[in-house]
C-alpha positions in Angstrom: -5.0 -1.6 -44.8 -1.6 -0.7 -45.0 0.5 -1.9 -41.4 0.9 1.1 -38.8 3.7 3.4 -38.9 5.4 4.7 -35.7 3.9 8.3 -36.2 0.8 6.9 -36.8 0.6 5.2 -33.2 2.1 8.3 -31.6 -0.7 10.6 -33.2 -3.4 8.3 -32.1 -2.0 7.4 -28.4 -1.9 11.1 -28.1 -5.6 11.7 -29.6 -7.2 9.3 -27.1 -5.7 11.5 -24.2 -8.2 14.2 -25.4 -11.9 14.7 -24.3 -14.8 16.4 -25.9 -15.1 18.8 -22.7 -11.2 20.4 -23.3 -10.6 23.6 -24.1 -7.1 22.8 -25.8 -4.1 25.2 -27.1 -2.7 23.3 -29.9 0.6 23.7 -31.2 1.4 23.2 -35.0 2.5 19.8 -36.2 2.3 16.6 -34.5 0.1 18.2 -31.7 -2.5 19.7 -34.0 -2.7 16.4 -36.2 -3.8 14.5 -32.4 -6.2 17.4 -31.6 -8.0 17.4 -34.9 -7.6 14.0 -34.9 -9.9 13.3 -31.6 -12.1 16.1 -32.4 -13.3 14.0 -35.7 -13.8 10.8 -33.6 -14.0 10.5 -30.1 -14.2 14.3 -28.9 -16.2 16.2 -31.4 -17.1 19.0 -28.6 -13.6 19.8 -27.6 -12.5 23.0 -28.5 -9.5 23.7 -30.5 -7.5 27.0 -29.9 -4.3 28.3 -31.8 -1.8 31.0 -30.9 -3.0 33.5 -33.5 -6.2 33.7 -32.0 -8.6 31.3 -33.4 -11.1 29.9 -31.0 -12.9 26.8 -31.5 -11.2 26.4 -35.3 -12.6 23.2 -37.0 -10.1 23.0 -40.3 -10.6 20.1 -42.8 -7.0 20.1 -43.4 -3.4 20.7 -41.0 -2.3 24.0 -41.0 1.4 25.0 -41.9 1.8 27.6 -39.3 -0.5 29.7 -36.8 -0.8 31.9 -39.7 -2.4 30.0 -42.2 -5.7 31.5 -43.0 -7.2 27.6 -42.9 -7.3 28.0 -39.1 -9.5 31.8 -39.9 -11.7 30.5 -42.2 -13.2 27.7 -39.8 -12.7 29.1 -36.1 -16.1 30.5 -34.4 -14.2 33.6 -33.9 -10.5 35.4 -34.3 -9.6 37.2 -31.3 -6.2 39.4 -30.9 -3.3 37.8 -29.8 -3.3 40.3 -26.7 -6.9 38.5 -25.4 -5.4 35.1 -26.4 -2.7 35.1 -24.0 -4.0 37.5 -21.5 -7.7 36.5 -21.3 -7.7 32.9 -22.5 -4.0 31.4 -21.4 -3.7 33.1 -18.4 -7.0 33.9 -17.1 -7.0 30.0 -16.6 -9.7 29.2 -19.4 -7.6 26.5 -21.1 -7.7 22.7 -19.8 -4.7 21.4 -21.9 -2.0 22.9 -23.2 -0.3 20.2 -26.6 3.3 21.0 -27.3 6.2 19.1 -29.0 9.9 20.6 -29.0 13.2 19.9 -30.1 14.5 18.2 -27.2 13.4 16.7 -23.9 14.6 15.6 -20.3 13.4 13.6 -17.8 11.6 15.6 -16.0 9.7 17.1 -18.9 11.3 20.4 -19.6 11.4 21.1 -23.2 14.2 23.4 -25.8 13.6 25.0 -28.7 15.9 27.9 -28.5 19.5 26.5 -29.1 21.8 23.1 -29.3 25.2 23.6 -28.0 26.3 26.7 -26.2 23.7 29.9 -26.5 26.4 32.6 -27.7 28.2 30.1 -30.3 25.0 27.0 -31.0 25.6 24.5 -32.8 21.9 24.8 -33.8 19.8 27.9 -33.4 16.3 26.4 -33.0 13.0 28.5 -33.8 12.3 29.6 -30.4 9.6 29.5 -27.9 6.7 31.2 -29.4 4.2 31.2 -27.4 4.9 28.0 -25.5 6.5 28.9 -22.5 3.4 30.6 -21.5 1.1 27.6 -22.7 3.4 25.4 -20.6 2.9 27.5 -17.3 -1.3 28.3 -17.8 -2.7 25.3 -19.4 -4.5 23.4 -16.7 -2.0 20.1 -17.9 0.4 19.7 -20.7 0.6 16.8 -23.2 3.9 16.3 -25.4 4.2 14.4 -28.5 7.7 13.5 -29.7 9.6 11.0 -31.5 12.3 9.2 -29.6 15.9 9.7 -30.4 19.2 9.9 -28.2 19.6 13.7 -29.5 15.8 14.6 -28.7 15.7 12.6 -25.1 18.7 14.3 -23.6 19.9 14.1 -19.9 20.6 17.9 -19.9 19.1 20.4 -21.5 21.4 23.4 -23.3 18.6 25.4 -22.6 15.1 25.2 -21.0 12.6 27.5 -23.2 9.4 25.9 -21.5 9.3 24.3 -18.1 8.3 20.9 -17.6 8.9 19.7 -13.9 11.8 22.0 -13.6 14.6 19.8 -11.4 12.0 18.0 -9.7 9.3 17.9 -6.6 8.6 21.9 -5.9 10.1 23.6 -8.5 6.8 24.5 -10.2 5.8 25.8 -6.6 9.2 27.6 -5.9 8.4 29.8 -8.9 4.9 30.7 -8.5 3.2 28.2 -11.1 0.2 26.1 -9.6 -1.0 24.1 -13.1 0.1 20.5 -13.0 2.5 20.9 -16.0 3.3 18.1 -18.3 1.1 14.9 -17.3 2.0 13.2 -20.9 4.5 12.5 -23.0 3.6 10.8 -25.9 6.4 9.2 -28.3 6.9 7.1 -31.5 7.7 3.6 -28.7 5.6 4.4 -25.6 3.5 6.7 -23.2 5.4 8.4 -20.4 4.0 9.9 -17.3 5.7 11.7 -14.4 6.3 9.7 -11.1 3.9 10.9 -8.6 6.9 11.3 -6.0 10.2 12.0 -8.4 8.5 14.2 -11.1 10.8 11.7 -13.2 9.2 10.8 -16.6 8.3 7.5 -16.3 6.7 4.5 -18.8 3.6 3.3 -18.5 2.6 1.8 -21.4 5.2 0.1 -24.6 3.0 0.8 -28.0 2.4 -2.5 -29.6 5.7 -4.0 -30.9 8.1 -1.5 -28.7 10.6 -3.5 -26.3 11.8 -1.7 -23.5 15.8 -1.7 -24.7 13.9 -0.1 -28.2 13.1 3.0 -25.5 16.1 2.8 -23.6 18.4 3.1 -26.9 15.9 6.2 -27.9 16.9 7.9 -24.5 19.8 9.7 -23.2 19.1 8.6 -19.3 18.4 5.7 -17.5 14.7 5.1 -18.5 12.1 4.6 -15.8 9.7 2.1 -16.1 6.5 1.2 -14.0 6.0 -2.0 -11.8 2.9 -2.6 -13.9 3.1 -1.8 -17.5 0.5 -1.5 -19.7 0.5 -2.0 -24.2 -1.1 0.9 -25.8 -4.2 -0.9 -27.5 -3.6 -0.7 -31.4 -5.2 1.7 -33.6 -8.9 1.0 -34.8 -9.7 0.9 -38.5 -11.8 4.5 -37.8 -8.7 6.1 -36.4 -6.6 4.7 -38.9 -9.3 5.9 -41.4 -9.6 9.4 -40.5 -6.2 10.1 -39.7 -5.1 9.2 -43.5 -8.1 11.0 -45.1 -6.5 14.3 -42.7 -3.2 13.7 -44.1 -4.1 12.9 -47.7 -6.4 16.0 -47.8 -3.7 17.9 -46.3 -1.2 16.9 -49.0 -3.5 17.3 -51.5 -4.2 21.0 -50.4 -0.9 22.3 -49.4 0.5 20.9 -53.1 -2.6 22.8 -55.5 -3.9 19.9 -55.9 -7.9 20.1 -56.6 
């Protein structure tokens, strides 16, 4: 078997955080490869929820967008975007909440609006969607991203979905009583927020990750706990069905039969 790519140990470590009793708000990409990855091995009762209004969708291959009419085809039911948000998000019926973004600081806020200044960006990014609100309702948020000085910033242009805010309180000041990000899941190592600081902290190096690997991949001083633990390597069945998802995705998405 070929040797394990970074993305592939970032997809798994993020799968394992899943159970089969979540009720989970998935977020295209990264995110819905780790949620469809745990619910065909460790956590085949969790159900899977996307923005357009599929509940409990069971696709055999990634969707491109919340549009694509994979998600339809295999959900138990398609319910208006309206009851989505309104019934599902916010009435408080959603355990975890799996986002990714553009860009990242320590204390777990995330941007996908703009890089650079909002009236003149350098970069306008594809906005928040539905995430701000997924960030605020979800009983916790996980985040999977790759690691990268322009991703892991120390300031954020601009903050399109809260994380921890600036620290201790600021989910409280504003009225927000979920958790918020518990997770962050990257390419080189699992991050968690200090229980006192609300700074993002790591707690376990994925096999072969050195600490200065994170600390060059992150635009502030990087946290790291007294007692660090190594993300346990990928089993052959995760490795297995994570390819076969990908493969049959490709094979899909490019007409292939």
């Amino acid at each position: 078997m070929n040797a394990v790519t970074p993305s592939e140990m970032m997809t798994i470590a993020a799968a394992r955080a899943l159970r089969s009793t979540d009720v989970c708000f998935v977020g295209i990409g990264a995110p819905s490869a780790a949620c469809n990855l745990a619910r065909l091995t460790h956590a085949p009762g969790i159900t899977l929820i996307y923005e357009s209004g599929t509940i409990d969708t069971r696709p055999d291959v990634l969707p491109l967008s919340i549009g694509d009419g994979e998600l339809c085809d295999t959900a138990l039911t398609t319910v208006s975007v309206p009851e989505m948000f309104r019934y599902w998000l916010q009435g408080g019926r959603i355990t975890v909440g799996f986002l990714g973004g553009a860009q990242i600081d320590r204390f777990a806020n995330l941007n996908t609006t703009v890089v650079g200044d909002y009236d003149k960006p350098k970069v306008r990014l594809p906005g928040g969607g539905g995430a701000p609100e997924i960030a605020i309702h979800c009983g916790e948020i996980f985040i999977t991203m790759q690691m990268g000085s322009r991703a892991f910033v120390e300031t954020l242009p601009f903050i399109t979905s809260l994380g921890h805010g600036t620290g201790p309180g600021s989910r409280e000041r504003l009225g927000v009583t979920t958790k918020g990000p518990t997770r962050v899941i990257t390419d080189l190592c699992v991050m968690e927020p200090d229980a006192h600081t609300c700074e993002l902290t790591v707690t376990s190096l994925h096999p072969g990750a050195t600490r200065e690997a994170v600390q060059g991949a992150c635009g502030w001083p990087v946290r790291f706990a007294a007692d660090i633990a190594e993300t346990p390597a990928p089993t052959a069945e995760e490795l297995t069905v994570l390819r076969d998802l990908h493969a049959r995705t490709r094979r899909a998405h490019s007409g292939e039969v």
